[in-house]
mmCIF file of the N, C-alpha and C atoms, coordinates in Angstrom:
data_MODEL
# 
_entry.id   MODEL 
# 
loop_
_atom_site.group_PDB 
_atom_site.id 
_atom_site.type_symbol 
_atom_site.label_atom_id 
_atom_site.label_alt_id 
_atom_site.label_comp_id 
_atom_site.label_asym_id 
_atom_site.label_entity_id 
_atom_site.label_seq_id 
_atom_site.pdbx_PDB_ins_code 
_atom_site.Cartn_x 
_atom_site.Cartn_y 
_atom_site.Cartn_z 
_atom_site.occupancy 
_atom_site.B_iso_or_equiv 
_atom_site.pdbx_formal_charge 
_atom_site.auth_seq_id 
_atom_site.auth_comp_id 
_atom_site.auth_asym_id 
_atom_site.auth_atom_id 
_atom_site.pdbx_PDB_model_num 
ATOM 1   N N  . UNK A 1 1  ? 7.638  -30.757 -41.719 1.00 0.00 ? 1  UNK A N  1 
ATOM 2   C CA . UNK A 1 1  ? 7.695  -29.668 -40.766 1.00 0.00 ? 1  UNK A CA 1 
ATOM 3   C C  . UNK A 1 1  ? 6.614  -29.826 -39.719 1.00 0.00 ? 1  UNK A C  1 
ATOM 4   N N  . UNK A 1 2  ? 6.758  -29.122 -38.492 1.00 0.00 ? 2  UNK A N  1 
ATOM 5   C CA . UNK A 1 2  ? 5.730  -29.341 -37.347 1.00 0.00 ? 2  UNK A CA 1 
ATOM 6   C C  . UNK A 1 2  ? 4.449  -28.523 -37.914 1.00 0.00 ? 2  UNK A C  1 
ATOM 7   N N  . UNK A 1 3  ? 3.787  -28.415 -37.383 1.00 0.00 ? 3  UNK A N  1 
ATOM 8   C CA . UNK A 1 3  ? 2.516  -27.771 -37.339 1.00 0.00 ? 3  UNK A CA 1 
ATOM 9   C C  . UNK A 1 3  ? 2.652  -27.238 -35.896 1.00 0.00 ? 3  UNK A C  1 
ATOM 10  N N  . UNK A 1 4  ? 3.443  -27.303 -34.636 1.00 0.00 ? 4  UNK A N  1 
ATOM 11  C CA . UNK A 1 4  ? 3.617  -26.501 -33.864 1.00 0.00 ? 4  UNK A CA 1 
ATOM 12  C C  . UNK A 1 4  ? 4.220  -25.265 -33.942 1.00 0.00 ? 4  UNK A C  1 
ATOM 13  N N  . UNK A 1 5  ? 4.082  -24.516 -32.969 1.00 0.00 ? 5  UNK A N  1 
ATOM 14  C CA . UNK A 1 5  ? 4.731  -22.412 -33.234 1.00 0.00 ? 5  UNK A CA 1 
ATOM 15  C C  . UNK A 1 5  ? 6.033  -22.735 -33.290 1.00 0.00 ? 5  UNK A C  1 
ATOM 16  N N  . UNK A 1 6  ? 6.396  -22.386 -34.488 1.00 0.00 ? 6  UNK A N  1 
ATOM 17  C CA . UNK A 1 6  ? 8.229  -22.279 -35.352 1.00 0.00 ? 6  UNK A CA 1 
ATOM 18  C C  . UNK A 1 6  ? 8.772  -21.135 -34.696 1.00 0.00 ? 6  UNK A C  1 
ATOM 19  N N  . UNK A 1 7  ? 8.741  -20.430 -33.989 1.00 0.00 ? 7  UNK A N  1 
ATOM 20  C CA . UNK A 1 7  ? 9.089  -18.760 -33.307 1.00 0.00 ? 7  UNK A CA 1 
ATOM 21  C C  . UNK A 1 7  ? 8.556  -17.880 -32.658 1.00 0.00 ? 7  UNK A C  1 
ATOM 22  N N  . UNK A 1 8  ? 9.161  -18.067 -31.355 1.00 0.00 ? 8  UNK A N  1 
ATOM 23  C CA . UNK A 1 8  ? 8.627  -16.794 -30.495 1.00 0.00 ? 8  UNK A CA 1 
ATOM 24  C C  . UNK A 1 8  ? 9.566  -15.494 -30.003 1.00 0.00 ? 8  UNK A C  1 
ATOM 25  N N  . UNK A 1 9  ? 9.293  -14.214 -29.669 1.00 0.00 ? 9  UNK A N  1 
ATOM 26  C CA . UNK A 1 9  ? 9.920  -13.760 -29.296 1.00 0.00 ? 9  UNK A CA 1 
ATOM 27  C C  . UNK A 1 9  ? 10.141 -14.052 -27.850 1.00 0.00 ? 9  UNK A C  1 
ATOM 28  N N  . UNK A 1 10 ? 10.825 -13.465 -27.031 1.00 0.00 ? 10 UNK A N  1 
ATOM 29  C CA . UNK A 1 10 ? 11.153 -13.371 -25.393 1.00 0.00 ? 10 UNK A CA 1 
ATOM 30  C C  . UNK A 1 10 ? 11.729 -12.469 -25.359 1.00 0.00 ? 10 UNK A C  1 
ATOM 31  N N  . UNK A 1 11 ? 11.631 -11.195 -24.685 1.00 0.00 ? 11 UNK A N  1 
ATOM 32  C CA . UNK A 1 11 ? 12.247 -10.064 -24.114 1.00 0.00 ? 11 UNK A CA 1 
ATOM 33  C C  . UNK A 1 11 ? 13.194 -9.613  -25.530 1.00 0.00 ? 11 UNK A C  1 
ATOM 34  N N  . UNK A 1 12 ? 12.588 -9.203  -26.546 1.00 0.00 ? 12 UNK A N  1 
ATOM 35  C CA . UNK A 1 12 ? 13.306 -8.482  -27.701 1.00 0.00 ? 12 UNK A CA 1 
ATOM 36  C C  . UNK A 1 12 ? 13.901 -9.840  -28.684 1.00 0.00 ? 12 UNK A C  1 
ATOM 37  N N  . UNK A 1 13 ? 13.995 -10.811 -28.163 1.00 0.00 ? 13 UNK A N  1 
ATOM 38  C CA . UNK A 1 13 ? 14.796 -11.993 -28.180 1.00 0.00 ? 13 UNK A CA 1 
ATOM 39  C C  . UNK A 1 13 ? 14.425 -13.206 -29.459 1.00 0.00 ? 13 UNK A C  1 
ATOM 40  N N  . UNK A 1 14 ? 14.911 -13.386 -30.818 1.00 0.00 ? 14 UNK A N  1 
ATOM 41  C CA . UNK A 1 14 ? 14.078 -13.384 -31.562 1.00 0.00 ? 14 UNK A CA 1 
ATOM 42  C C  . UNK A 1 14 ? 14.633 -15.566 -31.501 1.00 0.00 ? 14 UNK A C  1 
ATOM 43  N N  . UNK A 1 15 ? 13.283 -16.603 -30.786 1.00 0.00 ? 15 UNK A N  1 
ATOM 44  C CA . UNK A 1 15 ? 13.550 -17.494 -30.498 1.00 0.00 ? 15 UNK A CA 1 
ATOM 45  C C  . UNK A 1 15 ? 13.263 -18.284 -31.538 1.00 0.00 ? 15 UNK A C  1 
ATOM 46  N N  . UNK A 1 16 ? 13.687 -19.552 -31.964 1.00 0.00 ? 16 UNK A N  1 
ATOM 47  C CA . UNK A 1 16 ? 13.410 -20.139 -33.149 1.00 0.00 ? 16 UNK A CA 1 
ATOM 48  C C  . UNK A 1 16 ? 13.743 -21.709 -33.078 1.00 0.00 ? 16 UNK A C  1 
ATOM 49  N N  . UNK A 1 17 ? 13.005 -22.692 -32.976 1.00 0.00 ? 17 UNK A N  1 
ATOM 50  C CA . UNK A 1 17 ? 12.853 -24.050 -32.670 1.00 0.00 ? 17 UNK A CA 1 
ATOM 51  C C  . UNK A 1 17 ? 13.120 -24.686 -34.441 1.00 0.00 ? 17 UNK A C  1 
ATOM 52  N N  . UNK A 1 18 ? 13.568 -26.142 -33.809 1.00 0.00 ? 18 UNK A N  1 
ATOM 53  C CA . UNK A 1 18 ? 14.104 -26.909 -35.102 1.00 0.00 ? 18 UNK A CA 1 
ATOM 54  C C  . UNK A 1 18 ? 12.522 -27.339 -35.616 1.00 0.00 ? 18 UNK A C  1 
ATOM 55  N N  . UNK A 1 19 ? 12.812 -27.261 -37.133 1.00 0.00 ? 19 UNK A N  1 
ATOM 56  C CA . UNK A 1 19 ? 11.685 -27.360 -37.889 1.00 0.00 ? 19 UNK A CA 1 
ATOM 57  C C  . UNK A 1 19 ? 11.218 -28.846 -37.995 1.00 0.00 ? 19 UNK A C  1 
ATOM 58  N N  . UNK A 1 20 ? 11.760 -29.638 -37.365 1.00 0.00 ? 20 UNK A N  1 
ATOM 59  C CA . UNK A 1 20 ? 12.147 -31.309 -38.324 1.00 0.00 ? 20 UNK A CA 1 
ATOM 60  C C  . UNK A 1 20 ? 10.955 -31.364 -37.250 1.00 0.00 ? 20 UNK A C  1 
ATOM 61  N N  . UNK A 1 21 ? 9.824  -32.592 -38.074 1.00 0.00 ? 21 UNK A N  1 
ATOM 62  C CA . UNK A 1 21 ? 8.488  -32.795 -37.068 1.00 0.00 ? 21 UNK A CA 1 
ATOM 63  C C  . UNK A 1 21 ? 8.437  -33.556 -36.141 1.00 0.00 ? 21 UNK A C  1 
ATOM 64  N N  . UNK A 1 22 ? 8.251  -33.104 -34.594 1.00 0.00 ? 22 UNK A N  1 
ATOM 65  C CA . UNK A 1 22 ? 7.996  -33.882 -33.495 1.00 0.00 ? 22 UNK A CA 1 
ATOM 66  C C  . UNK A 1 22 ? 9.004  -33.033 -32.576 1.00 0.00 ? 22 UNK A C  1 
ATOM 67  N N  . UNK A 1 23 ? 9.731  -32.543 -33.469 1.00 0.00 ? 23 UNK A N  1 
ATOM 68  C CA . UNK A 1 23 ? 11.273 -31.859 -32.672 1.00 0.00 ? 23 UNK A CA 1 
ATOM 69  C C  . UNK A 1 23 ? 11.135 -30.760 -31.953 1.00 0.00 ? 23 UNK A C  1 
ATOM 70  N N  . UNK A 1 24 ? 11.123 -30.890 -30.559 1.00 0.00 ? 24 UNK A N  1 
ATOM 71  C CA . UNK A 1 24 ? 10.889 -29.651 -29.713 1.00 0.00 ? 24 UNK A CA 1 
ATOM 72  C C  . UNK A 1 24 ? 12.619 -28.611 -29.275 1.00 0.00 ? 24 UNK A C  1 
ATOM 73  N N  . UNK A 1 25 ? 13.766 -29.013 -30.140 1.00 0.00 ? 25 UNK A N  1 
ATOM 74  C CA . UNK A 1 25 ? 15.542 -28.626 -29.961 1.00 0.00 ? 25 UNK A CA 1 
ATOM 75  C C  . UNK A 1 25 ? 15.591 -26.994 -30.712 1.00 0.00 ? 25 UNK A C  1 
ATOM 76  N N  . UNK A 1 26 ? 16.301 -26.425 -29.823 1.00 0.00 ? 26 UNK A N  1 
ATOM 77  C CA . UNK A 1 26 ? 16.763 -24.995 -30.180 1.00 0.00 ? 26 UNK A CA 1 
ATOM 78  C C  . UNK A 1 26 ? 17.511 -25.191 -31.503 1.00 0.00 ? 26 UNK A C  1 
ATOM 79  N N  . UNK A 1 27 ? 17.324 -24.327 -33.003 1.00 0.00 ? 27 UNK A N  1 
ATOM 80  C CA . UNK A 1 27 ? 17.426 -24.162 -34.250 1.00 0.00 ? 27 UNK A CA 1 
ATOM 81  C C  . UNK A 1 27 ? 18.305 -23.445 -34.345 1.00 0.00 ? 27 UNK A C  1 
ATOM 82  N N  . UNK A 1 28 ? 19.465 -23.834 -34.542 1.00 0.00 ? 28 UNK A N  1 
ATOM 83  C CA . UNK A 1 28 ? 20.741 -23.016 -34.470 1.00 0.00 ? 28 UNK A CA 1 
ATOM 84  C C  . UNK A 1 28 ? 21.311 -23.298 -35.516 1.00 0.00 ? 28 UNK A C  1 
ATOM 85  N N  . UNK A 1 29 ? 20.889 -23.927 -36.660 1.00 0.00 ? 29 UNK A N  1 
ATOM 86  C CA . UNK A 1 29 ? 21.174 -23.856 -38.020 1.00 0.00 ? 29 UNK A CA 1 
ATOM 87  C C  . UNK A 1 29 ? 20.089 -23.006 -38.575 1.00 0.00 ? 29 UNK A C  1 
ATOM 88  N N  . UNK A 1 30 ? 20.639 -21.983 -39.468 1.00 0.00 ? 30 UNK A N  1 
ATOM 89  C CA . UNK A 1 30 ? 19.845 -21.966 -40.274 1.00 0.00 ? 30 UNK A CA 1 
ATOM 90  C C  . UNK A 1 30 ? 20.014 -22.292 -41.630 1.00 0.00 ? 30 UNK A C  1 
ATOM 91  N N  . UNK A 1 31 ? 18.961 -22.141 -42.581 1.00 0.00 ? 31 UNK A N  1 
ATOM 92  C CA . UNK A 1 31 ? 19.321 -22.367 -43.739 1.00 0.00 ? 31 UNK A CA 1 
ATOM 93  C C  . UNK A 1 31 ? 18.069 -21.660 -44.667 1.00 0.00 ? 31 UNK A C  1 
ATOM 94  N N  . UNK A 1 32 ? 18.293 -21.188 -46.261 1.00 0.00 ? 32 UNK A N  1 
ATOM 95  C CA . UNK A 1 32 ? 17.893 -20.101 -46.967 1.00 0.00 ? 32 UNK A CA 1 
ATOM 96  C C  . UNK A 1 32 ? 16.654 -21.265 -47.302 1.00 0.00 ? 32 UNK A C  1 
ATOM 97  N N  . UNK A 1 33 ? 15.292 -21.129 -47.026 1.00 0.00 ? 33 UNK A N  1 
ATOM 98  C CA . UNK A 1 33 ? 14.656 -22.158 -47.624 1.00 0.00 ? 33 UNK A CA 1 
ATOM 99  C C  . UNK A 1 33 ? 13.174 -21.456 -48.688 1.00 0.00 ? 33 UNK A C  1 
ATOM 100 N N  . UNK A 1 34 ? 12.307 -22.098 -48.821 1.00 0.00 ? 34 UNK A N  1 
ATOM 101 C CA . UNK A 1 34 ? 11.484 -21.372 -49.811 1.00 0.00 ? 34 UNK A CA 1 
ATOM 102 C C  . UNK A 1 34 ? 10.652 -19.948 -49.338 1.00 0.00 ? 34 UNK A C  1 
ATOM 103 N N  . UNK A 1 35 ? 10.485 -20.684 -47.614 1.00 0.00 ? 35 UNK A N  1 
ATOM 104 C CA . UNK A 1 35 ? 10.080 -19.058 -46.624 1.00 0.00 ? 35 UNK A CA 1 
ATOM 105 C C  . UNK A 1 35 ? 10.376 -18.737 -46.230 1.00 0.00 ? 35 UNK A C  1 
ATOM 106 N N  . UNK A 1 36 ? 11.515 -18.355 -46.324 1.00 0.00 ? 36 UNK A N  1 
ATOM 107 C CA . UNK A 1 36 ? 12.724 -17.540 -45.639 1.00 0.00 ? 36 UNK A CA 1 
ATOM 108 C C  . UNK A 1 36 ? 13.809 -18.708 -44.805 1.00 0.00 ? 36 UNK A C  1 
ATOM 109 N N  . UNK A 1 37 ? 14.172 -18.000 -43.980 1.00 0.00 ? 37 UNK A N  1 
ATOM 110 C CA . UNK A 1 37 ? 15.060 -18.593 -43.230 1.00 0.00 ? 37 UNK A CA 1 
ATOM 111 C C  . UNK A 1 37 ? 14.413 -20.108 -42.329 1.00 0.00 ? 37 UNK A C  1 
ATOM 112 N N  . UNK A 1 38 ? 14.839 -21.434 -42.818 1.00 0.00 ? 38 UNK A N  1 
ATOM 113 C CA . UNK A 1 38 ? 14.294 -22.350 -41.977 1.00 0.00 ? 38 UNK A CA 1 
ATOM 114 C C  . UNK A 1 38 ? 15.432 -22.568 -41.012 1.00 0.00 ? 38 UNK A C  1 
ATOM 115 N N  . UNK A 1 39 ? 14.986 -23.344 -39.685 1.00 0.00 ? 39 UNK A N  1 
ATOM 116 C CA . UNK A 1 39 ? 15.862 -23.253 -38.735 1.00 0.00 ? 39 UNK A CA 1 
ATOM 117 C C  . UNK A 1 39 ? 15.653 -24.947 -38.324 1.00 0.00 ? 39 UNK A C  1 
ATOM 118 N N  . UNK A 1 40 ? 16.921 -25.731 -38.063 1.00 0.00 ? 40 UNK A N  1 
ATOM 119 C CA . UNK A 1 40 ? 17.151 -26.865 -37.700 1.00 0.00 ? 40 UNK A CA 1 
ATOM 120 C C  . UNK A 1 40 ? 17.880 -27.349 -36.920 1.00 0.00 ? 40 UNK A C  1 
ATOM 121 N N  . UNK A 1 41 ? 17.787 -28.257 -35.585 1.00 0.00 ? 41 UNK A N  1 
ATOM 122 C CA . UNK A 1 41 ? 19.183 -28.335 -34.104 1.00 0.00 ? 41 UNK A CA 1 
ATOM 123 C C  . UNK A 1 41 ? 20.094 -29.103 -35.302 1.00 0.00 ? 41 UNK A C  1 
ATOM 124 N N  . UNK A 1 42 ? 21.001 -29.233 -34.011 1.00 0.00 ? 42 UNK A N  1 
ATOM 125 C CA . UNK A 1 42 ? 22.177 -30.109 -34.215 1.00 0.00 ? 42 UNK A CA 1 
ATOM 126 C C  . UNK A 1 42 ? 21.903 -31.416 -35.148 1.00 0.00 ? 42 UNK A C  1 
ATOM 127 N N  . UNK A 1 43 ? 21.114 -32.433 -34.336 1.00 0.00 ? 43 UNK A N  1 
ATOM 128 C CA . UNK A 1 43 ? 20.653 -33.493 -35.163 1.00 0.00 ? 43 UNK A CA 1 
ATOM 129 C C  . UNK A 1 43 ? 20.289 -33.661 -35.935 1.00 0.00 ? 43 UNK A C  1 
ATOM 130 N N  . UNK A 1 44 ? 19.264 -32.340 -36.585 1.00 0.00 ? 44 UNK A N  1 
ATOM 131 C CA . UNK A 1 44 ? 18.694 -32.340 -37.834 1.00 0.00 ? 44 UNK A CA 1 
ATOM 132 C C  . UNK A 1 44 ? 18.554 -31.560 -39.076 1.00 0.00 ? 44 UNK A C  1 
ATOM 133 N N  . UNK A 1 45 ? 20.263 -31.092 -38.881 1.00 0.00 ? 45 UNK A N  1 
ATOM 134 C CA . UNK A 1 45 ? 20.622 -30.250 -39.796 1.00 0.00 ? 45 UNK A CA 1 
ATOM 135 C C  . UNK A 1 45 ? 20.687 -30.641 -41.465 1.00 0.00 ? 45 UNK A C  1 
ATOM 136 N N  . UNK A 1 46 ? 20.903 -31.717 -41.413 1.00 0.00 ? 46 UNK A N  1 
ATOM 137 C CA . UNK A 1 46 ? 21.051 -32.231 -42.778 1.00 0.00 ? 46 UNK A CA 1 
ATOM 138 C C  . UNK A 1 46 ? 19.155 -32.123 -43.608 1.00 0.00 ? 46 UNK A C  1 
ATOM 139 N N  . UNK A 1 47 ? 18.361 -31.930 -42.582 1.00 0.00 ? 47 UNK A N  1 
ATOM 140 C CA . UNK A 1 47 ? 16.926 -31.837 -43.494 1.00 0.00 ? 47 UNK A CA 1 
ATOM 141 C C  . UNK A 1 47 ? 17.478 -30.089 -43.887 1.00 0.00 ? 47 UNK A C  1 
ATOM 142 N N  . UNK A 1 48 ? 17.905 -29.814 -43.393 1.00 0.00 ? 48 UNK A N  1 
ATOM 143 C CA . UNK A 1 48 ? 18.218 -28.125 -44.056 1.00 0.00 ? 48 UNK A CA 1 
ATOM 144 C C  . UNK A 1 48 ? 18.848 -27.915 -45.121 1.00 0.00 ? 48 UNK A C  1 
ATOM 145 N N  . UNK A 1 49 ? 20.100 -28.979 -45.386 1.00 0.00 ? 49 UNK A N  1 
ATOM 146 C CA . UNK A 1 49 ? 21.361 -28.845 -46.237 1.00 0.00 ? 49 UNK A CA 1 
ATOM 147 C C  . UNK A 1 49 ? 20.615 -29.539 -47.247 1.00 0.00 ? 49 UNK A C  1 
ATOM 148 N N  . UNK A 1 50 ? 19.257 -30.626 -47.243 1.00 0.00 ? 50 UNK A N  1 
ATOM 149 C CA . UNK A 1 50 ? 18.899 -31.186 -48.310 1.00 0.00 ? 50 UNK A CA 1 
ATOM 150 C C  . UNK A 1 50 ? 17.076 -30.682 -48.747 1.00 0.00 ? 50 UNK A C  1 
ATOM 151 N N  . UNK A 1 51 ? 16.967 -29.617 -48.321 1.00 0.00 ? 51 UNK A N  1 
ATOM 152 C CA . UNK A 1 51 ? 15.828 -29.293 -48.716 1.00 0.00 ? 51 UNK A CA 1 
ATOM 153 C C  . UNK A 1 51 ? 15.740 -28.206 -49.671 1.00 0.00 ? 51 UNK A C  1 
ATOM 154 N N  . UNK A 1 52 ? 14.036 -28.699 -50.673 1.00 0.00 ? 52 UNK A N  1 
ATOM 155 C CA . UNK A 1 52 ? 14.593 -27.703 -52.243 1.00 0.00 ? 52 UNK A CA 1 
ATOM 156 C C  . UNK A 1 52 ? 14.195 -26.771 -51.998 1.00 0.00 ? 52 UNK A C  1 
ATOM 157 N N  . UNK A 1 53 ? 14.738 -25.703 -52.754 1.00 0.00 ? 53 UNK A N  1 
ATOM 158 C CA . UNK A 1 53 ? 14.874 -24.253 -52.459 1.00 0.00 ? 53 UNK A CA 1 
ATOM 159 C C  . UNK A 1 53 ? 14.029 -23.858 -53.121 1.00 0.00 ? 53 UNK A C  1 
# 
C-alpha cells in the first residue's frame, strides 16, 4: 500500500485513490479488507480480489 493520502473529501464528495503502491488512478473498486473498505483502479483490482481479510 502507498504511504501517500488514501482519501480526500471535495465539496461533500467522498474521493478515494487506488491503494496499489506508486499508483496515483481513481479507486473504483472496492473491496471488504482488514480496514474497512480498500479501494483499487481498473488495473489493480486483482490486489483487492487477492488480499487477506
Amino acid at each position: 500500500m502507498s504511504d501517500d493520502i488514501k482519501s480526500r473529501t471535495s465539496k461533500g464528495i467522498y474521493i478515494h485513490y487506488c491503494l496499489h503502491k506508486g499508483c496515483k488512478n481513481w479507486g473504483a473498486y472496492g473491496f471488504k479488507g482488514r480496514f474497512g473498505t480498500e479501494w483499487f483502479c481498473f488495473e489493480h483490482k486483482d490486489d483487492g480480489l487477492n488480499m487477506p481479510k
